[in-house]
DSSP file (Angstrom, degrees, kcal/mol; ACC not computed):
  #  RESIDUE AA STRUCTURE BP1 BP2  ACC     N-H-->O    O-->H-N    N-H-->O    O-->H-N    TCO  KAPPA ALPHA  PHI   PSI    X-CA   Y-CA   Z-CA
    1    1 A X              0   0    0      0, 0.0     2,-0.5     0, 0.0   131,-0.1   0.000 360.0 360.0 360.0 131.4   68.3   90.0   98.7
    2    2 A X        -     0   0    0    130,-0.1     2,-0.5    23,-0.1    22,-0.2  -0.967 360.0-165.1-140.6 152.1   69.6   93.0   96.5
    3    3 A X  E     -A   23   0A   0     20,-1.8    20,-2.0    -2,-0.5     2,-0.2  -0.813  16.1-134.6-127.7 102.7   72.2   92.6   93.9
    4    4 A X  E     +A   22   0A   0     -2,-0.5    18,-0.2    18,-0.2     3,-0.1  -0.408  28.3 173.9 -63.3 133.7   74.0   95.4   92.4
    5    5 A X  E     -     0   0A   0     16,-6.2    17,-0.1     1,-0.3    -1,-0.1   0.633  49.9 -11.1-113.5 -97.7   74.2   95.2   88.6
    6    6 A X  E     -     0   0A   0     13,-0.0    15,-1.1    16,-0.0    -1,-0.3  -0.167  58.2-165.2-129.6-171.7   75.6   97.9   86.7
    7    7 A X  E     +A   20   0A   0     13,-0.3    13,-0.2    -3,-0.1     2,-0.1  -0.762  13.5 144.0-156.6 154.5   76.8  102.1   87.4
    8    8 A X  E     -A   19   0A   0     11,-1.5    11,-2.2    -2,-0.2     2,-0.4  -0.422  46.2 -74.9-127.9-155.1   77.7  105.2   85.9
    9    9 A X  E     -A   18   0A   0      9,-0.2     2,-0.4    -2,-0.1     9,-0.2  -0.902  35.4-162.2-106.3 126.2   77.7  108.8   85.9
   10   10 A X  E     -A   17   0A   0      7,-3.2     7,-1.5    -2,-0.4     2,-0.5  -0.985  12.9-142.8-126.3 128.9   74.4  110.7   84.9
   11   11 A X  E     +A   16   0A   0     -2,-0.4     5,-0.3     5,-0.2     2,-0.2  -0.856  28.5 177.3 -93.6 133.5   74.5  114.5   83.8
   12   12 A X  E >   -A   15   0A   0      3,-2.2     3,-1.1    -2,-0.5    -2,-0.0  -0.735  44.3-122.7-115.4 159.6   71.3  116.0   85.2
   13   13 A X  T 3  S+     0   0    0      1,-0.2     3,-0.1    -2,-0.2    -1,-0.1   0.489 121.8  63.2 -87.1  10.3   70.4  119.9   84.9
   14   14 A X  T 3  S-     0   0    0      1,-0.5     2,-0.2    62,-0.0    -1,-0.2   0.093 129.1 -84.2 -88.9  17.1   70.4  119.3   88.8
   15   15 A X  E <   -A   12   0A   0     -3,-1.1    -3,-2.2     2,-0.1    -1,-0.5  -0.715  61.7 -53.3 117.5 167.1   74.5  118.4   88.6
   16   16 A X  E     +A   11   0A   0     -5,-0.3     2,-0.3    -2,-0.2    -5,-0.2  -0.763  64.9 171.6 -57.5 121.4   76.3  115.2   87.8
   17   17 A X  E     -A   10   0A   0     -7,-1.5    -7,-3.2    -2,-0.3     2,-0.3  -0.964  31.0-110.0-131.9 178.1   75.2  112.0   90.0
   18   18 A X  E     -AB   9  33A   0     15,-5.2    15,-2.3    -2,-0.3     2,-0.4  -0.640  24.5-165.7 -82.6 136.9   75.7  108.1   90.3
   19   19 A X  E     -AB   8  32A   0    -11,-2.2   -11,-1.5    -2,-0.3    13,-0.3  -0.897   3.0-169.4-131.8 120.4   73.0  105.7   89.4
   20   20 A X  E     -AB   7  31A   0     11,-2.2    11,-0.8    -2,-0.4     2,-0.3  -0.843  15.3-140.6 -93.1 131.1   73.4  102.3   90.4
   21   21 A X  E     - B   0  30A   0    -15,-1.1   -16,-6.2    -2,-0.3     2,-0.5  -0.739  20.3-167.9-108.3-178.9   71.2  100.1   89.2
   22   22 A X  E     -AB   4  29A   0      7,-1.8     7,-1.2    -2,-0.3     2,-0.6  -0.941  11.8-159.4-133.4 133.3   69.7   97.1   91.6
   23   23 A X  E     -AB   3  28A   0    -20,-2.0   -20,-1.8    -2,-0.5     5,-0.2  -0.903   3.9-169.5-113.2 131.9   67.8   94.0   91.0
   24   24 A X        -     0   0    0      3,-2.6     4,-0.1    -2,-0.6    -1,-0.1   0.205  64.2 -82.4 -98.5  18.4   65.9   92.3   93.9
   25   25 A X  S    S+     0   0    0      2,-0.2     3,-0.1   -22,-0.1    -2,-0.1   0.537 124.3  34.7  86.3  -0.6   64.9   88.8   92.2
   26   26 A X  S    S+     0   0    0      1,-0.5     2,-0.3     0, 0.0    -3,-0.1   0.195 116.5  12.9 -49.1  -1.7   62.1   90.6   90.6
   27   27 A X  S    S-     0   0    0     -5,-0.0    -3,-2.6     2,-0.0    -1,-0.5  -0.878  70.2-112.3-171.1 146.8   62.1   94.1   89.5
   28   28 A X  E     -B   23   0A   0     -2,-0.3    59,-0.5    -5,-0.2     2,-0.2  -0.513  26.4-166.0 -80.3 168.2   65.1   96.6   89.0
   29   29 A X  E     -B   22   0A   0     -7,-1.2    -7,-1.8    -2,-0.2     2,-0.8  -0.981   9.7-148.8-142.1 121.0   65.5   99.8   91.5
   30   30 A X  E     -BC  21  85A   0     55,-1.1    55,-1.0    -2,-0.2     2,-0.2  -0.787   0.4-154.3 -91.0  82.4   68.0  102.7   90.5
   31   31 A X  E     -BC  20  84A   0     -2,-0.8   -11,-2.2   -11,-0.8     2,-0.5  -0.451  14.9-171.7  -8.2 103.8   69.7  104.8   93.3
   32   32 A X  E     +BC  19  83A   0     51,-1.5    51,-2.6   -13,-0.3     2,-0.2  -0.973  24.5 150.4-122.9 109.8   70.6  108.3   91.9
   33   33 A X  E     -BC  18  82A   0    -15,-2.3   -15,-5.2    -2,-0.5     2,-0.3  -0.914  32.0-155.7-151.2-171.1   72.5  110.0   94.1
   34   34 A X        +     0   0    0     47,-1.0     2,-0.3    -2,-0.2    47,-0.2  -0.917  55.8  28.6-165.2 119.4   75.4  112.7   94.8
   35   35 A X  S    S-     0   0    0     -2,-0.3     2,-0.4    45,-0.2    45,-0.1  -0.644  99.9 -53.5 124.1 179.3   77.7  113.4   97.0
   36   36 A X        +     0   0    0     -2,-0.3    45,-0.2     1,-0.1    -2,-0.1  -0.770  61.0 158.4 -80.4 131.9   79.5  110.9   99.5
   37   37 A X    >   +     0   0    0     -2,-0.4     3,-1.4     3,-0.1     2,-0.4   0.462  28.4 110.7-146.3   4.2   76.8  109.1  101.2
   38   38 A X  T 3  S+     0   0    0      1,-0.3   101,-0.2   101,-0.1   100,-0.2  -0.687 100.0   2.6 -86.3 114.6   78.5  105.6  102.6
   39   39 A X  T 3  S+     0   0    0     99,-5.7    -1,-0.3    -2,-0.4     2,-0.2   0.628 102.8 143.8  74.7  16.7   78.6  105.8  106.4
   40   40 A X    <   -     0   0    0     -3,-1.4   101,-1.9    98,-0.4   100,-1.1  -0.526  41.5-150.8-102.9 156.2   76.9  108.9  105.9
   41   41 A X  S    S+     0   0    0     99,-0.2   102,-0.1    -2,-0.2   101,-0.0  -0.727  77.0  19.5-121.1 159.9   74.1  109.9  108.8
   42   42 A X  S    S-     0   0    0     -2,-0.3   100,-0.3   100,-0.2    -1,-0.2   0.770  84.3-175.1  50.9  31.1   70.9  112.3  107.8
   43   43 A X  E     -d  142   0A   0     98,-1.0   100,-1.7    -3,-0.3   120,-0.1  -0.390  34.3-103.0 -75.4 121.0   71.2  111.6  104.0
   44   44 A X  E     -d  143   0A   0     98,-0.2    38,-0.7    -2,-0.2     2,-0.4  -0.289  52.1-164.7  -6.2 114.5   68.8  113.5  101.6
   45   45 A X  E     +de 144  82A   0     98,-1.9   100,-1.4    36,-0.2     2,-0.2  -0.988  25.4 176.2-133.3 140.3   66.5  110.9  100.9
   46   46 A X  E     - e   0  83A   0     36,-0.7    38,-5.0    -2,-0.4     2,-0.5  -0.886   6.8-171.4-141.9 131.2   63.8  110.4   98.1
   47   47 A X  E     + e   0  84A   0     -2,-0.2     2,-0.3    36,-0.2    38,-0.2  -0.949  24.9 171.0-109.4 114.1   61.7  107.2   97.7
   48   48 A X  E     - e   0  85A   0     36,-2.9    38,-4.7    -2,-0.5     2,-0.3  -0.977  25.3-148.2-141.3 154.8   59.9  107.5   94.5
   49   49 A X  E     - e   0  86A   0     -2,-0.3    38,-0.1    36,-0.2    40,-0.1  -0.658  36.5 -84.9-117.6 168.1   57.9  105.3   92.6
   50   50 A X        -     0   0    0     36,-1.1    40,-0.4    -2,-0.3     2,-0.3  -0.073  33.3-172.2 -49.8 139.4   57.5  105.3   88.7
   51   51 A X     >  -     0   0    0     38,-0.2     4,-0.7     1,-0.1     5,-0.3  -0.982  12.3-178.1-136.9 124.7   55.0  107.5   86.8
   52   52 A X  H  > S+     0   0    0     -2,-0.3     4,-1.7     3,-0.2     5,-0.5   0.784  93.9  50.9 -92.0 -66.1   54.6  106.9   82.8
   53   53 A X  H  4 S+     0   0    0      1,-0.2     6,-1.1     2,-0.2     4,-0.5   0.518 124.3  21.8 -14.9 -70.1   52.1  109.9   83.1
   54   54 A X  H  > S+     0   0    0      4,-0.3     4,-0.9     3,-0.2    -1,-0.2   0.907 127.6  50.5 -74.5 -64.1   54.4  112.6   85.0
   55   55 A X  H  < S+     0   0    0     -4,-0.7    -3,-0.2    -3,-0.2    -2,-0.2   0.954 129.6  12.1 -89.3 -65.5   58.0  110.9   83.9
   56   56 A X  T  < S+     0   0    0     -4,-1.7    -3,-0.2    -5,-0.3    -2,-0.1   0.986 133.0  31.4 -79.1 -65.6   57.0  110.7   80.2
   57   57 A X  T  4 S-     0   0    0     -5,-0.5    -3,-0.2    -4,-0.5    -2,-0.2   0.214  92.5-124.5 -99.2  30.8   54.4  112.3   79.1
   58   58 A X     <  -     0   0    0     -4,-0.9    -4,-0.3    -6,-0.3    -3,-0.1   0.788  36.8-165.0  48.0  43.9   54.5  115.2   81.4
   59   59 A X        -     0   0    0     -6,-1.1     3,-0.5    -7,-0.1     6,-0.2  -0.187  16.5-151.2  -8.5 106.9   50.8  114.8   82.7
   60   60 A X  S    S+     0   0    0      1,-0.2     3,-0.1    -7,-0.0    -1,-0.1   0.276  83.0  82.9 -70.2   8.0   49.3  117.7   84.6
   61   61 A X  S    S+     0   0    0      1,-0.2     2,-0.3    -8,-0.0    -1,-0.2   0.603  94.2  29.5 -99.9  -4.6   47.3  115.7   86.4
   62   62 A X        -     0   0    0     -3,-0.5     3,-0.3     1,-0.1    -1,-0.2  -0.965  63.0-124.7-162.4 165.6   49.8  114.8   89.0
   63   63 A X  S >> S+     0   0    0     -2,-0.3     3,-2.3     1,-0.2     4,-0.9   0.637  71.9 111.8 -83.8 -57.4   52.7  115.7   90.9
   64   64 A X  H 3> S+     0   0    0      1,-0.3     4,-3.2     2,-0.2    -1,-0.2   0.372  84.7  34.8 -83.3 -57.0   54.7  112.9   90.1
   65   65 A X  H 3> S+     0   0    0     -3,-0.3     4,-2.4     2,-0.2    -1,-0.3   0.849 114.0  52.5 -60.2 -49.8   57.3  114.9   88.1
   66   66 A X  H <> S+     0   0    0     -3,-2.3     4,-0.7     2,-0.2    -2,-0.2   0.726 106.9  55.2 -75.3 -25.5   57.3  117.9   89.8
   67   67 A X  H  < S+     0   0    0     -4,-0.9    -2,-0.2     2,-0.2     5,-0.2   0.984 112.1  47.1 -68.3 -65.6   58.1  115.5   93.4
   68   68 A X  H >X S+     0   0    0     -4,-3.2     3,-1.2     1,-0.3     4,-1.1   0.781 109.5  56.2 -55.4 -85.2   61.3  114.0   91.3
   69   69 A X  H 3X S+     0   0    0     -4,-2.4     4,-3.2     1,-0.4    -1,-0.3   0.651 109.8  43.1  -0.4 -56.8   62.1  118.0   90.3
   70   70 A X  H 3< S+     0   0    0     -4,-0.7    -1,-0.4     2,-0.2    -2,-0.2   0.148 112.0  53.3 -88.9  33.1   62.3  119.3   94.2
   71   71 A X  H <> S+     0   0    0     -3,-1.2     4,-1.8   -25,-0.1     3,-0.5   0.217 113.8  40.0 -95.6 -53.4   64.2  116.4   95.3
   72   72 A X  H  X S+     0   0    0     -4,-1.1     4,-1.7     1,-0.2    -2,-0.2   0.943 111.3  55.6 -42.3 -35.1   66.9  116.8   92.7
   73   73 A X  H  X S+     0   0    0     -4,-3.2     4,-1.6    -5,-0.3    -1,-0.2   0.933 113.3  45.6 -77.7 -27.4   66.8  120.4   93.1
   74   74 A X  H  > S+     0   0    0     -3,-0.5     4,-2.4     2,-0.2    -1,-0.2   0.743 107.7  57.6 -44.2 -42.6   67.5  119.7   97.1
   75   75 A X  H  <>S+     0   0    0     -4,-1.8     5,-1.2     2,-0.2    -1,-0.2   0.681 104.5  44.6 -10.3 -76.4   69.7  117.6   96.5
   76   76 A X  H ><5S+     0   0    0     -4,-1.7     3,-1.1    -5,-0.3    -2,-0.2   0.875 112.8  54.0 -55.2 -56.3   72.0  119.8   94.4
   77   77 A X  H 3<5S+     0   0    0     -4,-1.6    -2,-0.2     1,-0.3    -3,-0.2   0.871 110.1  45.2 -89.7 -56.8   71.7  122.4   96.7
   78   78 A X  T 3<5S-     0   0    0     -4,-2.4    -1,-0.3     2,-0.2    -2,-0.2   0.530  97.3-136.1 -40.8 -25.5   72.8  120.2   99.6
   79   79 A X  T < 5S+     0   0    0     -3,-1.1     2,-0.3     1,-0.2    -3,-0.2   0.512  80.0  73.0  78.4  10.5   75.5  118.9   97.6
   80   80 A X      < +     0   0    0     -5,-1.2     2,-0.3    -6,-0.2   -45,-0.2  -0.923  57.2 111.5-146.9 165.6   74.4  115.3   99.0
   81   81 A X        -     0   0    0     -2,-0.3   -47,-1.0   -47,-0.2     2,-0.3  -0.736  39.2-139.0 169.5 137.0   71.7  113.2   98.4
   82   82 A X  E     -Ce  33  45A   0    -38,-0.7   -36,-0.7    -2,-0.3     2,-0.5  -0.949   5.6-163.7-149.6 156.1   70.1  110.0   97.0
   83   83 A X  E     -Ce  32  46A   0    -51,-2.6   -51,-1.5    -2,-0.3     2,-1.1  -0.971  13.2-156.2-118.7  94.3   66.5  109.3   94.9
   84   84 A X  E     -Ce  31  47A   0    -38,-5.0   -36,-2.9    -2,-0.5     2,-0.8  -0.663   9.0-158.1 -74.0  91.8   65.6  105.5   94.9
   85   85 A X  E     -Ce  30  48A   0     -2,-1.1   -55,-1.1   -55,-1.0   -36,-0.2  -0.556  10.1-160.6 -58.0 103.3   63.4  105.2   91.8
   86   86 A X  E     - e   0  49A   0    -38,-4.7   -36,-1.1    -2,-0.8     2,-0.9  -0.735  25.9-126.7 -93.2 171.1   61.0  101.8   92.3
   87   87 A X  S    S+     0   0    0    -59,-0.5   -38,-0.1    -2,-0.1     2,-0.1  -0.860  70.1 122.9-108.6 112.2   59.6  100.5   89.4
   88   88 A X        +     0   0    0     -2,-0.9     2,-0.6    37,-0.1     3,-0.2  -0.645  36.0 179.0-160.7  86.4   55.9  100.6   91.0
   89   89 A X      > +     0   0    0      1,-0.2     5,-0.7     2,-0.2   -38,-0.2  -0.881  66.7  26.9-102.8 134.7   53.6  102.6   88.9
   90   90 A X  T > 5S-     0   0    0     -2,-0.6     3,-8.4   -40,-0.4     4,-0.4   0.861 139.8 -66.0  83.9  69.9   49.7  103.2   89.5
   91   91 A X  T 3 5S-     0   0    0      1,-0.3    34,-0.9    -3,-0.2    33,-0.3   0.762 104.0 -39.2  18.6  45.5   51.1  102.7   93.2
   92   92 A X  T 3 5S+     0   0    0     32,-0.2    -1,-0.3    31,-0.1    -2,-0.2   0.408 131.1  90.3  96.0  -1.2   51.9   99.2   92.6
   93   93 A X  T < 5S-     0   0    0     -3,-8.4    -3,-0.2     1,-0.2     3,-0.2   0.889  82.9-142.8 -97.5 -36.1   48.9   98.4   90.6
   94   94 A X     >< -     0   0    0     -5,-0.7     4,-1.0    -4,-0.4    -1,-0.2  -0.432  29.6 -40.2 119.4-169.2   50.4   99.2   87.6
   95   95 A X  H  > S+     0   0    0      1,-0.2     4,-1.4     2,-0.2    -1,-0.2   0.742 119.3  62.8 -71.3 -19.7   49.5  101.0   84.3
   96   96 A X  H  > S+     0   0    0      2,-0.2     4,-1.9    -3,-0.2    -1,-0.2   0.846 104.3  37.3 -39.4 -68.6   46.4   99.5   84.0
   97   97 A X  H  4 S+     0   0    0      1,-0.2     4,-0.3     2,-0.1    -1,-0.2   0.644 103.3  67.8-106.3  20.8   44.6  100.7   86.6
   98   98 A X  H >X S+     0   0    0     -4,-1.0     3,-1.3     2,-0.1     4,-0.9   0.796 111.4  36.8 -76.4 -44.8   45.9  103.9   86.7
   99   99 A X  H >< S+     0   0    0     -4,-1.4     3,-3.2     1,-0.2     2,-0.5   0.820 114.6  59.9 -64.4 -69.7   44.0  104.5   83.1
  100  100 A X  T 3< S+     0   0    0     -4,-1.9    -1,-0.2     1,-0.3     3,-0.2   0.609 107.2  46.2 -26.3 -24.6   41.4  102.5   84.6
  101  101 A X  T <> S+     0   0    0     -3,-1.3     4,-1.0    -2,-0.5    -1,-0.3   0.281  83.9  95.0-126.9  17.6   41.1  105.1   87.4
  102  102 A X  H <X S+     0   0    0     -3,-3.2     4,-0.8    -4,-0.9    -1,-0.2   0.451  73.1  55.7 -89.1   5.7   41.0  108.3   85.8
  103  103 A X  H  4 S+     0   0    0      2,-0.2    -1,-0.1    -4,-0.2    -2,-0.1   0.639 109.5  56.1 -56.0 -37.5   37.7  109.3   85.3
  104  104 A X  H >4>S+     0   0    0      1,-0.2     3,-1.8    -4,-0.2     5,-0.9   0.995 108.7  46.8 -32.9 -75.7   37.3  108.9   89.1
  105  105 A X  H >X5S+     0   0    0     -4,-1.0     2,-5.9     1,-0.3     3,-1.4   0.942 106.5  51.7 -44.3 -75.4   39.8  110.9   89.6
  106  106 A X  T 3<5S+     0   0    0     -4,-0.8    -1,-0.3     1,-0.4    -2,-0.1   0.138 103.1  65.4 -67.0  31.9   38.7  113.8   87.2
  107  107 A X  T <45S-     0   0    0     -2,-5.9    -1,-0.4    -3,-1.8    -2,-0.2  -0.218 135.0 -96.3-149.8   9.2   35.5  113.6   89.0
  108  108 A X  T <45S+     0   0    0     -3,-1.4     2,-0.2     1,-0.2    -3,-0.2   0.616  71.0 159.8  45.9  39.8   37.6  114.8   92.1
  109  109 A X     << -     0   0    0     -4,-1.0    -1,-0.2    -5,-0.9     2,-0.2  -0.465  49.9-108.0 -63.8 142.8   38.1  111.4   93.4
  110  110 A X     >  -     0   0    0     -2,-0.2     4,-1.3     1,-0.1    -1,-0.1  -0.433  35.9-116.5 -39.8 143.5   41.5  111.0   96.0
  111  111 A X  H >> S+     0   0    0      2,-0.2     3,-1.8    -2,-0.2     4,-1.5   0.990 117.5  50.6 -66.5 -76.5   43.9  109.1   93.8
  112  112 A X  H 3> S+     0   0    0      1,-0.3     4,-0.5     2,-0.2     5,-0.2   0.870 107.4  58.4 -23.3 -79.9   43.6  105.8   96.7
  113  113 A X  H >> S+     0   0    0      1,-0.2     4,-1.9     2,-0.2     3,-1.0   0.713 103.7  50.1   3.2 -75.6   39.9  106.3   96.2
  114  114 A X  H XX S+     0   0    0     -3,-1.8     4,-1.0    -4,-1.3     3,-0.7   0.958 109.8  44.5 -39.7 -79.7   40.1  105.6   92.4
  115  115 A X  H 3<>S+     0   0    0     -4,-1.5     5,-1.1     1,-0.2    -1,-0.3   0.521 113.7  50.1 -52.8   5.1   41.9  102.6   92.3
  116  116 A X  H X<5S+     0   0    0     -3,-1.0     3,-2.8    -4,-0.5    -2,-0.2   0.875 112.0  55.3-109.8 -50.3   39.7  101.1   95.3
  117  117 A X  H <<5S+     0   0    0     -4,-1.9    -2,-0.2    -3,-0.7    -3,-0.1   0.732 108.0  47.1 -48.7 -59.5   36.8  102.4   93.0
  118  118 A X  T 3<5S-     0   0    0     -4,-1.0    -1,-0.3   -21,-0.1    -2,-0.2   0.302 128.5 -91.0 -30.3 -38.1   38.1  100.4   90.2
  119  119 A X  T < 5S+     0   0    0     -3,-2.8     2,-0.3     1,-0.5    -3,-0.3   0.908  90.9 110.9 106.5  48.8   38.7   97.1   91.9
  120  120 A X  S   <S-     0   0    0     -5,-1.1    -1,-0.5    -4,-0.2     2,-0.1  -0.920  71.1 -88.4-131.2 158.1   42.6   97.8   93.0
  121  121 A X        -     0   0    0     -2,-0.3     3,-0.4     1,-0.1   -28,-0.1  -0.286  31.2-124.0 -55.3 140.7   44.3   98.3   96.0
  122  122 A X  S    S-     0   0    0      1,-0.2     2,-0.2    -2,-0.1    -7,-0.1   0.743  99.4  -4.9 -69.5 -16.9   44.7  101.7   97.4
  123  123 A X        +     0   0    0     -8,-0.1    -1,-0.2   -11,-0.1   -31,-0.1  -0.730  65.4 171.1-160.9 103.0   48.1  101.7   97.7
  124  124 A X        +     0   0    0     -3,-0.4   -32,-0.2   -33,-0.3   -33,-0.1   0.732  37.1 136.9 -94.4 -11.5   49.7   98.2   96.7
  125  125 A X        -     0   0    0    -34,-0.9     2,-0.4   -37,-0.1   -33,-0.1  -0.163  43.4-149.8 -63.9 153.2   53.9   99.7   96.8
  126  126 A X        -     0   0    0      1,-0.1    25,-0.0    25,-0.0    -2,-0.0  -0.607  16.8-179.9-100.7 164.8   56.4   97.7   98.4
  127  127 A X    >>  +     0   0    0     -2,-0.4     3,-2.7    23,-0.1     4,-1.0   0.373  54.9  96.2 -99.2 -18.2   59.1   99.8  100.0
  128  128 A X  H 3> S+     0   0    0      1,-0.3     4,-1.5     2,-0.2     5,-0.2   0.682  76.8  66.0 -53.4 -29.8   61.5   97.3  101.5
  129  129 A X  H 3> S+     0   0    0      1,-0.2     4,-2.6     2,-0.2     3,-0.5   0.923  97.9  58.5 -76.5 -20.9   63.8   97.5   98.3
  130  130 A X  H <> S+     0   0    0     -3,-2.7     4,-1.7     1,-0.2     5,-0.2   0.995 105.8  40.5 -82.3 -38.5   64.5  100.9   99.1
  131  131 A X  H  X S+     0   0    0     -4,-1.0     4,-1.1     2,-0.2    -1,-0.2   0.691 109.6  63.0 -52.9 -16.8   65.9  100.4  102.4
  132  132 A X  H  X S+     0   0    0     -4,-1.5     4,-3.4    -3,-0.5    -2,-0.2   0.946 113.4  43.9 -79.4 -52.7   67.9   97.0  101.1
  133  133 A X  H  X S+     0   0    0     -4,-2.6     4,-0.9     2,-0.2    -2,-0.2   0.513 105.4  50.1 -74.0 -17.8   69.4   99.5   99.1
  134  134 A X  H >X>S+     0   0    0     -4,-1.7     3,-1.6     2,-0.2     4,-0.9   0.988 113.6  53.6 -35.1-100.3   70.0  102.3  101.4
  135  135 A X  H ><5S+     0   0    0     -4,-1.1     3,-2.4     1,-0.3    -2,-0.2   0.713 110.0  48.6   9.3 -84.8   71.7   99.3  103.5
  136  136 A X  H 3<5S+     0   0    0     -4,-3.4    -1,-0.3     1,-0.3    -2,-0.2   0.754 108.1  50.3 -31.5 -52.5   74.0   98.3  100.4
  137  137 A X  H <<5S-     0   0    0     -3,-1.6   -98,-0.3    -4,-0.9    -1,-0.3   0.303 117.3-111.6 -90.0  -2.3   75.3  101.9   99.6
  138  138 A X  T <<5 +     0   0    0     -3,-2.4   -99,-5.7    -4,-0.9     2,-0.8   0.922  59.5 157.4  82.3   5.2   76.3  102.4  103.5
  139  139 A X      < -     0   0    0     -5,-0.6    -1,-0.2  -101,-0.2  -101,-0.1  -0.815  24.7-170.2 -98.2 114.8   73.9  104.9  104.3
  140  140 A X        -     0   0    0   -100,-1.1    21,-1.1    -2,-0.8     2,-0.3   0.866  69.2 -12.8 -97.0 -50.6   73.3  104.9  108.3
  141  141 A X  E     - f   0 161A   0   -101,-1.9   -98,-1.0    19,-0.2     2,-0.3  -0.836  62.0-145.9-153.0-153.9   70.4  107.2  108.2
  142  142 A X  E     -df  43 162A   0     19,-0.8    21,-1.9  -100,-0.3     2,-0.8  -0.942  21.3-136.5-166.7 123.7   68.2  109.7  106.1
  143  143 A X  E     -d   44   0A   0   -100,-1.7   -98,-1.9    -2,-0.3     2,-0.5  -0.847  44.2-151.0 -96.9 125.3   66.0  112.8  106.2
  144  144 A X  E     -d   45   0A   0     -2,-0.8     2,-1.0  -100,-0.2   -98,-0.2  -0.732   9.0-142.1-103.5 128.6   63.1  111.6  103.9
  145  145 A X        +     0   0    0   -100,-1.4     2,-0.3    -2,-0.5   -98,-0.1  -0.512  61.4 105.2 -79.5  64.5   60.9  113.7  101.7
  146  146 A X        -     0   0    0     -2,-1.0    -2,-0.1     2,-0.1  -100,-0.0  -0.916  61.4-158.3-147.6 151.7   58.5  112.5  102.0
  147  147 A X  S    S+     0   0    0     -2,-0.3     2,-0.7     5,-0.0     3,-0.1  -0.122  70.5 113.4-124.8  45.0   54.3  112.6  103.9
  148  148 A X     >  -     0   0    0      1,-0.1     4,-0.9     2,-0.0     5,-0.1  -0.955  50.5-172.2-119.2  95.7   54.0  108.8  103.5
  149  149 A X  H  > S+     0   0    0     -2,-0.7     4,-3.4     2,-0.2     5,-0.2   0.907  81.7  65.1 -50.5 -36.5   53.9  107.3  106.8
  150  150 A X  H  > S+     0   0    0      1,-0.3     4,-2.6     2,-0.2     5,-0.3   0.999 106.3  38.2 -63.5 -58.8   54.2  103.9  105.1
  151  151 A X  H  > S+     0   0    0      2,-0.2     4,-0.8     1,-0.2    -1,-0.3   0.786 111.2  57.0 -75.4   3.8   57.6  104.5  103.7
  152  152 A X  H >X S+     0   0    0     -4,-0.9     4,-0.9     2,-0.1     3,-0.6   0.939 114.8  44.8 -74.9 -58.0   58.9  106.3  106.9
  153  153 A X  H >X S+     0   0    0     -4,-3.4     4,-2.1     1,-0.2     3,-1.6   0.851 111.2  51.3 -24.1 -66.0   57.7  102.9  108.6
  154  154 A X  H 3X S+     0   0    0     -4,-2.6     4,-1.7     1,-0.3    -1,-0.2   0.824 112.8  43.8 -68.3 -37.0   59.3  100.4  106.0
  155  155 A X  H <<>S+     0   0    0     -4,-0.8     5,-1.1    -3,-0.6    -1,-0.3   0.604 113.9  43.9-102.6   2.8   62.6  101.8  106.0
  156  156 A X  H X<5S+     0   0    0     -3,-1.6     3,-1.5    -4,-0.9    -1,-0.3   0.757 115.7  53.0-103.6 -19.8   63.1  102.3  109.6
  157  157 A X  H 3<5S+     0   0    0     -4,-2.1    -2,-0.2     1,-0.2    -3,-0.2   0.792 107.8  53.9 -49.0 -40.3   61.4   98.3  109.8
  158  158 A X  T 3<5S-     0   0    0     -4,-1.7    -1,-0.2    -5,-0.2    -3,-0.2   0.530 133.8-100.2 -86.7 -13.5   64.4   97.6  107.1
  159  159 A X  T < 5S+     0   0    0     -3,-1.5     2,-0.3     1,-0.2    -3,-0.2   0.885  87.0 128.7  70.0  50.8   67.1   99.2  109.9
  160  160 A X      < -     0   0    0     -5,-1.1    -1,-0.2    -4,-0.1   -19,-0.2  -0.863  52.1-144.4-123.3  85.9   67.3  102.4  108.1
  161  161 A X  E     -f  141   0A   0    -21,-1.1   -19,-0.8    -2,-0.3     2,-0.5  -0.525   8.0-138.3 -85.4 155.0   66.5  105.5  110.9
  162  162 A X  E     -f  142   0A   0    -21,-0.2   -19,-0.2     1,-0.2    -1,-0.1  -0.701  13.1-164.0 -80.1 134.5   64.8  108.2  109.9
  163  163 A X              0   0    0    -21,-1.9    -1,-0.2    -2,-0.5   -20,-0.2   0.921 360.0 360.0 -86.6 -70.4   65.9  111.4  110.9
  164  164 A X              0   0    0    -22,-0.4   -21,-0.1    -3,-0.1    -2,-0.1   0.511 360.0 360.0-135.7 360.0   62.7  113.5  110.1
């Protein structure tokens, strides 16, 4: 189940896009996207999960920020596009054991590593909402940005193909 609740218009310094947001019976999901993308084949795709580190306080210590950055700026450039934001921070584990697993890390720990280190899963994200939502919005398939087998998996599992 995915349930669209509200959208607008967002001015970005990548452009003007829509963000719909989406509730699955437990957590919202945003879709930020641009261009026409209903019934549309090969879509720009980014599946990205939440970062308070990167997103807020602009963290050097990961990517997080800099991932969002190059998809928007693709995006634009392509003139088509969509970013599915989940809300799934410390890869699903949450904010907790991301502080919990940064000494690991700054000890040149693998991120996965850390949290396993810690007592968390190495990667605990769900992906399935992004593909419900993909689904919703009409979008027939996607070129994903992505080097996460797992969400190339989930969303072609969800009746999403990937293109590459």
């Amino acid at each position: 189940m995915i349930i669209q609740l509200a959208e607008g218009l967002l001015r970005t310094k990548y452009g003007e896009f829509r963000e719909v947001l989406f509730y699955d019976g437990q957590k919202e999901s945003i879709a930020l996207f641009m261009g026409e993308i209903a019934g549309a084949e090969n879509v720009l795709c980014r599946v990205h999960s939440s970062c308070i580190f990167g997103h807020y306080f602009n963290s050097i210590e990961c990517d997080c920020q800099e991932q969002l950055n190059n998809a928007q700026a693709r995006i634009q450039e392509a003139g088509r596009g969509i970013i599915i934001l989940l809300d799934q921070e410390g890869k699903g584990n949450g904010h907790f054991a991301l502080l919990k697993s940064v000494e690991h890390k700054r000890k040149g720990v693998q991120q996965a590593d850390a949290y396993e280190a810690v007592g968390f899963s190495r990667d605990a994200r769900d992906f399935r909402a992004a593909g419900k939502i993909l689904k919703a919005l009409g979008v027939k398939s996607v070129d994903l940005i992505t080097d996460n087998p797992r969400k190339i998996a989930t969303l072609v599992e969800n009746g999403v193909p990937v293109a590459e």
